[in-house]
C-alpha positions in Angstrom: 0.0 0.0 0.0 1.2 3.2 -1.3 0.4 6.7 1.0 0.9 10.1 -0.3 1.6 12.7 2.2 0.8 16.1 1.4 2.7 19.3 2.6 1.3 22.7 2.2 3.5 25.7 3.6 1.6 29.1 3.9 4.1 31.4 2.1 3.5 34.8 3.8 4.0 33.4 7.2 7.5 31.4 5.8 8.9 34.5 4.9 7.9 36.2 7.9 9.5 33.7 9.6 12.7 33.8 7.5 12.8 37.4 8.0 12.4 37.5 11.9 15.0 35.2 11.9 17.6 36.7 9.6 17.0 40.3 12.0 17.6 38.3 15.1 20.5 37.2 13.8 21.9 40.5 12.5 21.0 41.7 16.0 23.6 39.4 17.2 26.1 39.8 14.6 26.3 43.7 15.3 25.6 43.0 19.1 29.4 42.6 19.2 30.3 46.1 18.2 29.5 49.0 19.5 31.1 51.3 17.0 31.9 50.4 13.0 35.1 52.2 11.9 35.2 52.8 7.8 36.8 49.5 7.0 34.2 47.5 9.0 31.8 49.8 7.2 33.3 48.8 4.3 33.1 44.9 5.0 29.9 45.3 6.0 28.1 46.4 3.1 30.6 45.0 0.4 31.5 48.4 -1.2 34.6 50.0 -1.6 36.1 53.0 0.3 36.0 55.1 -2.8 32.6 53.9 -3.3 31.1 54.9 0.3 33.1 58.6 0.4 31.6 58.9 -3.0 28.0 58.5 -2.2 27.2 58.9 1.3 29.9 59.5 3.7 29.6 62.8 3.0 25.6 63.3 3.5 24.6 65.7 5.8 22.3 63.0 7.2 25.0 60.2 7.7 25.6 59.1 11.2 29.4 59.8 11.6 31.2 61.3 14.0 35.0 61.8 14.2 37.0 60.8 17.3 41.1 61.9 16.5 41.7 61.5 13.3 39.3 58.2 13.4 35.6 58.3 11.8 33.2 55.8 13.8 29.8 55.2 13.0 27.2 53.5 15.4 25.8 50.5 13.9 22.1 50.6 14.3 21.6 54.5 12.9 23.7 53.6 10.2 22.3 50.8 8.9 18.8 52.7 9.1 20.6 55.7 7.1 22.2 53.0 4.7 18.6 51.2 4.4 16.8 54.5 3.9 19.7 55.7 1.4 18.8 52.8 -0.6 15.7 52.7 -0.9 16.5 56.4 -2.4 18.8 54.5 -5.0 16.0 52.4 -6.0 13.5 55.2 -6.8 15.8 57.7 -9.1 
């Protein structure tokens, strides 16, 4: 005797899932550092220096702030700029 089981996955509620999961663990990726420096802001979001002083370092709106001679970012308001700044992109 043969049996079929069948499997039905409600898709809204796999990608919310997926997507609750993947913050969570971004939370805890950044939860390490309190402060990005440009090359970790570089690392993080796969661009290039040039790239990044190019486009958005600059932006009065950036979340930047210059201890020395060093430039540290905090994570969380940056990756909010970096998400909003993107969405920008998308639009023009």
């Amino acid at each position: 005797m043969n049996s079929l089981i069948t499997v039905s996955i409600d898709k809204a509620e796999m990608e919310r899932l997926v997507q609750k999961e993947i913050k969570a663990q971004i939370q805890e990726i950044n939860a390490d550092l309190i402060f990005w420096d440009l090359k970790e802001l570089c690392r993080r979001t796969c661009m290039s220096r040039s790239f990044i002083l190019e486009r958005f370092f600059y932006h009065p709106d950036f979340p930047k702030y210059k201890v020395g001679t060093k430039w540290l970012m905090p994570p969380k308001e940056t990756e909010e700029f970096l998400s909003n700044w993107l969405k920008r992109q998308l639009r023009s």
